[in-house]
C-alpha positions in Angstrom: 60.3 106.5 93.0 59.7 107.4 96.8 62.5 107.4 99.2 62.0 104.8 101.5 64.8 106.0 103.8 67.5 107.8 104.0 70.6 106.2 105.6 74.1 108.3 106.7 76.3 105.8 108.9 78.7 108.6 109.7 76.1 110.7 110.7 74.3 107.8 113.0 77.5 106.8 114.7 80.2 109.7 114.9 83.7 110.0 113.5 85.0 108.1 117.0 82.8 105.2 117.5 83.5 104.2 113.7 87.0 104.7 114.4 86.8 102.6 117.7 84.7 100.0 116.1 87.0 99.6 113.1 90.2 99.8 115.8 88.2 97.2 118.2 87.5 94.8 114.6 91.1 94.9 113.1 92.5 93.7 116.8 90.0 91.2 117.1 90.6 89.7 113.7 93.9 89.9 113.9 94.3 87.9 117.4 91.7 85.3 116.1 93.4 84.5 112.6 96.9 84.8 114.6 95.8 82.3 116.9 94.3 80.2 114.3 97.8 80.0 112.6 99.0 78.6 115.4 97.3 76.1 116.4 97.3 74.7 113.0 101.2 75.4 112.8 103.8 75.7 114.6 106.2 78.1 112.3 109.1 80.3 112.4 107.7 83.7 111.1 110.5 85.4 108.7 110.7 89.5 108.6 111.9 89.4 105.1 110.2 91.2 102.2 108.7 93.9 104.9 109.0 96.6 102.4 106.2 94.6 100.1 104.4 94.6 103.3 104.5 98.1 103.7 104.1 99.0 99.7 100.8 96.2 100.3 99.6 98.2 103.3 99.4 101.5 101.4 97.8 99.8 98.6 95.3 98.5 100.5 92.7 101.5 100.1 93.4 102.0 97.0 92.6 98.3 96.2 89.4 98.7 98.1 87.7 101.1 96.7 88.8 99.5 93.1 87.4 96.6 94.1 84.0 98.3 95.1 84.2 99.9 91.8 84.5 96.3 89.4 80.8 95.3 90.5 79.2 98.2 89.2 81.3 98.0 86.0 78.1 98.3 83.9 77.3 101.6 85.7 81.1 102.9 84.5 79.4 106.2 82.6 77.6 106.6 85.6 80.9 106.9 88.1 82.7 109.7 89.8 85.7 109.3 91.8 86.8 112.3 94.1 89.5 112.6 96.4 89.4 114.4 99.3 92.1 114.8 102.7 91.3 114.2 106.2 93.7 115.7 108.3 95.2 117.2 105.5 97.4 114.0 104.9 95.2 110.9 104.4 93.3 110.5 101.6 89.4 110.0 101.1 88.4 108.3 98.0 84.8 108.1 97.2 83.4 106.3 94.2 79.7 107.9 93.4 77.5 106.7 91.1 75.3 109.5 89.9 71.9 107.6 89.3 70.1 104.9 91.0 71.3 101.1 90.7 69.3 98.1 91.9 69.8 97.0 95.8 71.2 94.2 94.7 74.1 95.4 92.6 74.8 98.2 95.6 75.4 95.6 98.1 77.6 93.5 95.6 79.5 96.6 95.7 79.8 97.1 99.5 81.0 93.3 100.2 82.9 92.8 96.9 86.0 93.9 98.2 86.0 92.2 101.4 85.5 88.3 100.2 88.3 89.3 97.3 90.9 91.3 99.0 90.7 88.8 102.0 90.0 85.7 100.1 93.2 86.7 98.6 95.4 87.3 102.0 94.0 84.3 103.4 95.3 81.9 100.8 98.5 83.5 100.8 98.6 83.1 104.7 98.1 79.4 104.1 100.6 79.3 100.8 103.3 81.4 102.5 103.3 80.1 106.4 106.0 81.6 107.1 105.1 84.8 106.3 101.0 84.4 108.0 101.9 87.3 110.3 102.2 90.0 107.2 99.9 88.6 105.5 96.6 88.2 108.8 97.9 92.2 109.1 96.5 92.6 106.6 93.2 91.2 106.6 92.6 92.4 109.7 93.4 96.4 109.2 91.5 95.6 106.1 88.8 94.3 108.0 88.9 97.7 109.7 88.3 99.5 106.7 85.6 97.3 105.6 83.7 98.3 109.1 81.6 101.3 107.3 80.6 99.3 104.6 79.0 96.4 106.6 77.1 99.2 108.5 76.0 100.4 104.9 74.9 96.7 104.0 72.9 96.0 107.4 71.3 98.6 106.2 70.2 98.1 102.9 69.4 94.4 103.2 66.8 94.8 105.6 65.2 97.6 102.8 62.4 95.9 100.4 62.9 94.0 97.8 63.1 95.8 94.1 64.5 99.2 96.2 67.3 100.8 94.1 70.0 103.0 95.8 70.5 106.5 95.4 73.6 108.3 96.8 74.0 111.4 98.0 77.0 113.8 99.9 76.5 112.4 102.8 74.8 108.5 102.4 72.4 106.5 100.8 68.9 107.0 100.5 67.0 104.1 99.6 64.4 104.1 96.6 61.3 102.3 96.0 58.7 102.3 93.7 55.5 104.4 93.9 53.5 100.8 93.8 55.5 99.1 96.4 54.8 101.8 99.2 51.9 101.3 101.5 49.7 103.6 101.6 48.7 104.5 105.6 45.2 106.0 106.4 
């Protein structure tokens, strides 16, 4: 295998513009599906059950990265979760798989738990009306947290086809076979 490239979004962008991206994204979405809930209905929103709110809002991470985790399921010897603290209070989770998997499989992982997790708030925004507001919160500061795996995918899908992805500390560096590599003269 050759590496192709060698990608590190954190590294590309900076701790702040991630952050102000992801800040910029979970106010957008959350005015857009807001507004979308009412103009398609005009509701009383209720403030009961906040406490689930706030037991689904610290789940939320947690949830993610389990849900970037069930794709590569097959890879389950292969996986290493750490823990680490960033400002010695919020935890990091990273789920590492220690050899190569196809593209493919990668990106499954990266977008998996962003059509489940909000596929699932959405339909309980339209099941429970009156409770949209907790529930397009939600999507939209987990639509923040997606924000660093949608730079990861940009990524990886304009890489060639048949690349696998290797990871490493600090990103992705993205494999291809000897055969598929141009040679330049």
């Amino acid at each position: 295998m050759h590496c192709w490239k060698s990608i590190n979004v954190k590294k590309q962008y900076g701790f702040y513009r991630i952050f102000m991206l992801s800040t910029i994204l979970v106010l957008t979405v959350f005015s857009f599906l807001h507004i979308v809930n009412q103009i398609i209905r005009d509701t009383v929103f209720y403030d009961h059950y906040f406490s689930l709110f706030i037991i689904g809002f610290f789940l939320m991470y947690p949830l993610h990265k389990l849900f970037h985790a069930l794709p590569l399921i097959r890879y389950i010897n292969e996986i290493q979760i750490r823990t680490r603290f960033q400002f010695y209070f919020v935890p990091i989770m990273s789920i590492r798989v220690k050899k190569p998997i196809p593209k493919l499989a990668f990106l499954m992982a990266l977008i998996s738990p962003f059509v489940v997790i909000n596929g699932v708030l959405l339909i309980g925004a339209a099941t429970f009306p009156n409770y949209a507001h907790y529930f397009t919160m939600l999507t939209a500061y987990h639509s923040g947290i997606c924000l660093v795996d949608f730079l990861y995918a940009k990524c990886l899908i304009k890489s060639p086809k048949g690349a696998f992805i290797e990871e490493y500390d600090e990103g992705y560096e993205i494999l291809v076979p000897v055969k598929n590599v141009e040679m330049h003269v």
